[in-house]
N, C-alpha and C positions, 0 to 999 in steps of 0.2 A: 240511723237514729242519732242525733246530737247528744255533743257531747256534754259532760255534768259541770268539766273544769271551765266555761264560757271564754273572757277575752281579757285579756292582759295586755293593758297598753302601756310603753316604755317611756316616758316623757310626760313631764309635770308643766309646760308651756300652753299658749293658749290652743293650739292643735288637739293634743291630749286631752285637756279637759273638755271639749267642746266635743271629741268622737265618743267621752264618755256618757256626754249628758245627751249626742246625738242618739246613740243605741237603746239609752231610756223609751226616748219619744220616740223610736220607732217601734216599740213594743217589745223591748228585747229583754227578758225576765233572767237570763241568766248570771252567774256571775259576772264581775268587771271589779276588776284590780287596775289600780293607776300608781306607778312606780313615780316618783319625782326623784332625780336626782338631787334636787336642791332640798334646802331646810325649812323652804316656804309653802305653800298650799300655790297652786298656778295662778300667776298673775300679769298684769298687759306689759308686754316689752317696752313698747314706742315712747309712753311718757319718760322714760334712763336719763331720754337723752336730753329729754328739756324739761319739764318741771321738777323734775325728781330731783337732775343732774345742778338747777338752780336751787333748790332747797323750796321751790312754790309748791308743789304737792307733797304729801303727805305718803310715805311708801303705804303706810297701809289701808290705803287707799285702791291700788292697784289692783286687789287680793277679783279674782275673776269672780269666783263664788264665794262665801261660807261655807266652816267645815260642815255647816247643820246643812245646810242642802247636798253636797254627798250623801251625807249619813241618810236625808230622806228619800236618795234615789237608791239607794243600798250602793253606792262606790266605794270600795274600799281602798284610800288613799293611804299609801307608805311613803312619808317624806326620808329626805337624806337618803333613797333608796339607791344604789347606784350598778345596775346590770352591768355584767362583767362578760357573761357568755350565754348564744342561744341554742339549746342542743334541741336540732330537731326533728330528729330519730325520736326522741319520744316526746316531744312537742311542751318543753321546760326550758324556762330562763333560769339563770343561775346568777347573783349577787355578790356583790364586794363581802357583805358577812356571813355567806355560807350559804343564805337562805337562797331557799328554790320556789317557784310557783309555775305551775304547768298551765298548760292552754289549748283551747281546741282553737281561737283567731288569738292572733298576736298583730298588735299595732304597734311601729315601729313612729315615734315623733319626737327623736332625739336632737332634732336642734341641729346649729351647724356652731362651728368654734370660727372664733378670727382669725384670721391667716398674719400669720408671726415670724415675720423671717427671722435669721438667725441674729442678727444685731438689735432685735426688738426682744429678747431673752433676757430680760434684768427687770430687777422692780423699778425703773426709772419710767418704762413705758407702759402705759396704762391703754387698756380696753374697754369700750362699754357694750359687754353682752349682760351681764345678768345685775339685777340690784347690788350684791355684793362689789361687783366690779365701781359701779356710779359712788359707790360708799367709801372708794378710795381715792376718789378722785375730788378735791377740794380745795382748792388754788386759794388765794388770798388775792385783796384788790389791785397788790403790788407785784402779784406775779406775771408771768411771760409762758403765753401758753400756746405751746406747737401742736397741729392736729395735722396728722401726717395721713395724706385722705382725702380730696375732693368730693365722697361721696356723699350720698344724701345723709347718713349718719353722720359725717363727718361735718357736713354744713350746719346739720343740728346742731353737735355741740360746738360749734365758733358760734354762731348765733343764740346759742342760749349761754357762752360765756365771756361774750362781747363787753357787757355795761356791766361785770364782776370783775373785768381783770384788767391788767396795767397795757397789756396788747395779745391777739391771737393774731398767728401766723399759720395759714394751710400752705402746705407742700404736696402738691398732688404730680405723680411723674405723668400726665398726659397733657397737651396741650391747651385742655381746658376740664372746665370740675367737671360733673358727671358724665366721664364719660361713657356712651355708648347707651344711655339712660333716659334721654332727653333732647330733643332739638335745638339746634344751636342757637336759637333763638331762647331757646327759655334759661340754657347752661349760663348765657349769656347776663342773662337780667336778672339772673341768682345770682350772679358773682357781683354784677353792679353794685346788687341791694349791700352785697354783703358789705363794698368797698366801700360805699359812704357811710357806715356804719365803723370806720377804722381797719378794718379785717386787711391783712397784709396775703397774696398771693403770690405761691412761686411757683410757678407752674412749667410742665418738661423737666421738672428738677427730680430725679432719683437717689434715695437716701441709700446711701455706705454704709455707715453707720454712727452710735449715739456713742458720744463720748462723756465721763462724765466731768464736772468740771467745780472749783467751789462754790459756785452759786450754781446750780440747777445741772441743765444737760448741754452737750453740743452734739447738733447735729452736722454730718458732714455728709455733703450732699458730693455725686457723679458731678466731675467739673470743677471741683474745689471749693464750692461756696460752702459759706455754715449757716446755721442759726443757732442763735442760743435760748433757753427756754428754763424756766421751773418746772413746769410740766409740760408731758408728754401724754397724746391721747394719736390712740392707732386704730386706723379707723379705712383701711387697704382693702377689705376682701372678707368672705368668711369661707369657711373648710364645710361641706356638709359631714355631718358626725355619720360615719356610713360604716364604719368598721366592725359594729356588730354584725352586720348583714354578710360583709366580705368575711370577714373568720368565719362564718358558719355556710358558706358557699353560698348564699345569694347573690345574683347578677348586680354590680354594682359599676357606675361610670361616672365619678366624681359626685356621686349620688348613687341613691339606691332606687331601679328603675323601678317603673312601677307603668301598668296600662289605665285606662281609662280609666274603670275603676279603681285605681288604688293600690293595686295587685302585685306584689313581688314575682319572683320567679320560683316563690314558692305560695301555692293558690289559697294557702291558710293564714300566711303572713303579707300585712298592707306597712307602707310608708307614706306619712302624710306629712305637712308641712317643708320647714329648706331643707330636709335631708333629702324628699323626696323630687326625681327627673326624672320626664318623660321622651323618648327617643324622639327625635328630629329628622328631616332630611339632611344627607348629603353625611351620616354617621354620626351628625350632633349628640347633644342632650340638653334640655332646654328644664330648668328649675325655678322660679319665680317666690322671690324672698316676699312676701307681703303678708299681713296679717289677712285680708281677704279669700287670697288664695288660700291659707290654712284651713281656716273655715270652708271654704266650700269642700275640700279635701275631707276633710274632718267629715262631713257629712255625707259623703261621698261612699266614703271606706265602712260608715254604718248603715247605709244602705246596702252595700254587698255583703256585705254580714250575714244581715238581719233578711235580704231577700227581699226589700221594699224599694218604691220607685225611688231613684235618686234626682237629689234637686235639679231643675230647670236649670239649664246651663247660662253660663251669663260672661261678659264682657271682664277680663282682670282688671284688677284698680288696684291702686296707691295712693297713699298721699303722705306729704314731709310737710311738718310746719318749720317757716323759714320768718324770724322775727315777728313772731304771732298771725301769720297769715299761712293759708292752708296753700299747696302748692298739692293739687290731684291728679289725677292720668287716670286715663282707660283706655284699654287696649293695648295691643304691641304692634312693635313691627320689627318684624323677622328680619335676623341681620341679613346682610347681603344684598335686600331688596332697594331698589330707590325709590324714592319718597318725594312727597311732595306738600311745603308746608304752606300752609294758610294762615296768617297773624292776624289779629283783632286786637286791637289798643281799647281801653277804659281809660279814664280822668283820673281815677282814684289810684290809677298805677298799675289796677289786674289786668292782666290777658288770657286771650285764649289763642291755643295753636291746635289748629285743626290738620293732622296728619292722614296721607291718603297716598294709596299705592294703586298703579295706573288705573287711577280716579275712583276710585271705592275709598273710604272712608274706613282708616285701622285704628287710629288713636288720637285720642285727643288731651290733650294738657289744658288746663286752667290754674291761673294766681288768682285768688281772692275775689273769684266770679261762682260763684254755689251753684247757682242757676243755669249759666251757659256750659256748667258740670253735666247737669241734672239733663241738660238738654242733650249733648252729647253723648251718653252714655245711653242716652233711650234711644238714641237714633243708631248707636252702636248695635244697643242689642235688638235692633230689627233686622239690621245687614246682618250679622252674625249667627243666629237664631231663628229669624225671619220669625218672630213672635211683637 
């Protein structure tokens, strides 16, 4: 017989919100409690870094739902809620203010934190994970602004604080920006864009650390170089937030595993979204940061719930806007394999790369080609799916 206390899901992101509103539409009548760490109702990550981050959108614009559509699915949303322990001997989360709520499924979609090495511990250097964080961050046209980071975040905000500030400088310690991300083809024609645009690169350079100085920061890079900066934006890595799961003994591996379904190592409790990794060959574990992927997760985890079919499987995507143009992917390809890329040139500047592992078709990348997206991605999910 099921239980009366239904599901309690840990995380006010777009993951969280979407397995709650998933479990409605599957028919699922029972309770549903949605903890948000933050002060806000769940809302879209991706614009922080560029319209938000320029002051063009509007935060409360992001907001995913209104509180009136919770209230009409019966979700009951506690903001500022912040889960401290999960005791699952009697199947209760436990709160920073004492408060308890028990659960017969618990969803874990706490998000991951950015990874912050010890010289990045001062208010000097700034993050953009959550609105709060973008709301600190506000340079002036005359300032010098370091983003220490090559990655797709990282290129956002040099691109979205390019034609605001007096010069940005990325320092990425790999040989080229996204690494491990993207074909070098495309790493390549993203760093161009960026460089005609002014954006200064230093790349193979690893930051020591931040010094401060009377005008802004210094950074002191492996090798002796510096840069000097007003601001600082860290933009390395992120942490999956997994240590709920690890203090209460679930299987956890720089993430908190989870099977097909969704499924911890305990069969009542799911991890959805970047906290959640799926094992890999060769003892990996393989996590995939995207808002896509959360969503199908999301839906996924309310499928196994709730006992209904879960979604048709489909091809991973991404996509980074780089100076107002959409830069997409779909598919992966599995490290270690070799590959083999296919470039297509447009007039307008877009490309597409067509990636392929001994001659199947795994991923494909497009700039500012929708279409040759749209194409790609159906042709994806015939090889993948065979639908």
């Amino acid at each position: 017989m099921p239980g009366s206390n239904g599901t309690v899901v840990v995380g006010g992101g777009q993951a969280g919100a979407e397995v709650a509103f998933a479990l409605r539409a599957a028919g699922y009548h029972r309770p549903i409690t949605l903890l948000c760490g933050e002060r806000y109702l769940p809302y879209e990550r991706p614009p922080l870094s560029k319209g938000v981050l320029t002051g063009a959108t509007d935060p409360a614009k992001l907001v995913i739902r209104a509180a009136r559509a919770y209230s009409a699915k019966q979700i009951d949303v506690r903001l500022d809620t912040r889960v401290v322990r999960i005791d699952r001997r009697s199947r209760c989360v436990h709160t920073e203010s004492g408060d308890s709520f028990p659960f017969d499924s618990l969803v874990l979609a706490t998000g991951a934190d950015a990874v912050r090495p010890p010289w990045a511990d001062t208010g000097r250097v700034h993050t953009i994970r959550t609105l709060d964080d973008v709301r600190a961050v506000r340079p002036g046209v005359r300032d010098r602004v370091a983003v220490l980071g090559g990655s797709f975040l990282g290129l956002e905000v040099a691109s979205s604080l390019a034609t605001l500030v007096k010069s940005v400088t990325v320092v990425e310690s790999a040989r080229r920006v996204l690494p491990g991300r993207v074909s070098e083809f495309t790493a390549n024609r993203i760093r161009a864009l960026h460089e005609q645009r002014g954006i200064r690169f230093v790349l193979g350079s690893r930051v020591d650390r931040v010094c401060a100085a009377p005008a802004g920061s210094v950074l002191e890079l492996a090798g002796g170089a510096r840069v000097e900066a007003d601001w600082v934006v860290l933009s390395i890595g992120a942490t999956p937030r997994d240590e709920l799961a690890r203090d209460c003994g679930i299987a956890t591996a720089r993430g908190i595993l989870v099977d097909p379904c969704c499924r911890t190592s305990d069969s009542g409790i799911y991890a959805i979204g970047d906290v959640a990794v799926t094992p890999a060959p060769a003892g990996t574990v393989v996590g995939i940061e995207s808002v896509a992927s959360a969503m199908t997760q999301a839906r996924i985890a309310a499928a196994a719930i709730t006992g209904t079919p879960p979604p048709a499987p489909r091809p991973e995507t991404f996509w980074s806007e780089q100076f107002g143009t959409q830069l997409r992917i779909a598919g992966l390809v599995a490290a270690g394999r070799g590959v083999t890329d296919s470039v297509t040139e447009f007039e307008d500047g877009g490309f597409v790369v067509r990636r392929a592992c001994a001659g199947t078709l795994v991923a494909v990348e497009t700039f500012g080609s929708p279409k040759e997206f749209a194409l790609g991605l159906r042709e994806l999910t015939t090889t993948t799916t065979g639908r």
